[in-house]
N, C-alpha and C positions, 0 to 999 in steps of 0.2 A: 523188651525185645525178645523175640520166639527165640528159642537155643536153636545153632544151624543143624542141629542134627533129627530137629523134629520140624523144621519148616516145610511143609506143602508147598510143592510151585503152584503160581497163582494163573490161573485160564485166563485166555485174550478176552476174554467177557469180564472178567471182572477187573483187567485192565481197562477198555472201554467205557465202562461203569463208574470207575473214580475216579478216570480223565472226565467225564460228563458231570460231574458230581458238583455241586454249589460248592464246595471247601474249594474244590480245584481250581474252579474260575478264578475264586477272590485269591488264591494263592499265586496264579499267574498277573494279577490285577496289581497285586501289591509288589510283587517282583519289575515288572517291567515300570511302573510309577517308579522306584528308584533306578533300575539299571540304565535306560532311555536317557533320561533327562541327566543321569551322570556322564555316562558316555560321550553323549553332545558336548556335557560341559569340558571334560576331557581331551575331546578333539577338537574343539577350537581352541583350546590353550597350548596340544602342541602344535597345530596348524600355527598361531600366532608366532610361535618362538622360530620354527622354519623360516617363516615368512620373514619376520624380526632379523633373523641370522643371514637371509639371501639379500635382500632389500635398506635394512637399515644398516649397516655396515658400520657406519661412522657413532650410529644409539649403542650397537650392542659391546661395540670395541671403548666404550670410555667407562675409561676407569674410574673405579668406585674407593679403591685403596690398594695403594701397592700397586702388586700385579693384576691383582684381580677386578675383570671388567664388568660390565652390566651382562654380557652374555655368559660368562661362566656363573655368575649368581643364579640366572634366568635358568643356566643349564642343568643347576643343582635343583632348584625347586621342581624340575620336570621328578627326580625320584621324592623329592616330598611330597609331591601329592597324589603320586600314586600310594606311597603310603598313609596319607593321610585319607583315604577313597576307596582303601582297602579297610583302614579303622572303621569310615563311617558304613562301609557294605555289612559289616560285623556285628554293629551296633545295630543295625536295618535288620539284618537275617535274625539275629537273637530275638527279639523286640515285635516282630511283626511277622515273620514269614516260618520261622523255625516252628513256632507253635503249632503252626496249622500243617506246616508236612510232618512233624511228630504225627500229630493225632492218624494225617490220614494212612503212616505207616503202618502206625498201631492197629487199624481198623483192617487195610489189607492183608498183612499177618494175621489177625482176628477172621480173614475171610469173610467180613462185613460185607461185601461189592457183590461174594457168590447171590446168584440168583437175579438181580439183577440186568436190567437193560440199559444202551446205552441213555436214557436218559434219565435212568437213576432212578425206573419203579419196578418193583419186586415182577419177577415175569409172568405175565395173564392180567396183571392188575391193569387198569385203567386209570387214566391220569384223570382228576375232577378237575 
């Protein structure tokens, strides 16, 4: 990483350039493959438990032990899996996604993007 005291700001062009750029795509490609389909999975589980808790009254209220009923276990597991979905986002981002915004930090710091057009060929040049 550049030291902040020698970093160049980087021109809307060579923003434009690494937004356009094949790293970026599959970065945004492998980002939403997990955030999407967890999210979903997410809000239908607390939808369910809402739903559970308005509707099934007599499910959520029998107890399981002691005091404790199907809905307060149900209401405990709503903070397990957020943390548990927070673990896997970590293990997603380290693993597949962090690599590639490493690199393409490095490359804008590096000012790799200068020159460039938005669709990622050197300016004048012609795409074959």
């Amino acid at each position: 990483m550049t030291d902040p005291n020698e970093r160049r700001l980087l021109s809307p062009e060579e923003y434009r350039a690494a937004q356009a750029s094949p790293e970026f795509v599959e970065l945004k490609r492998r980002f939403r493959r997990f955030a999407f389909p967890m999210t979903a999975a997410f809000l239908v589980w607390y939808l369910l438990y809402v739903l559970l808790s308005t509707y099934a009254h007599d499910f959520m209220s029998t107890e399981v032990f002691g005091n404790v009923n199907v809905g307060l276990i149900f209401g405990l597991l709503q903070f397990v899996s957020t943390f548990v979905i927070t673990q896997l986002y970590v293990n997603h981002a380290n693993k597949s996604t962090d690599p590639i915004a490493d690199e393409m930090r490095n490359r804008l710091e590096g000012h790799e993007f200068a020159g460039r057009d938005a669709a990622g060929t050197t300016e004048g040049a012609t795409r074959a």
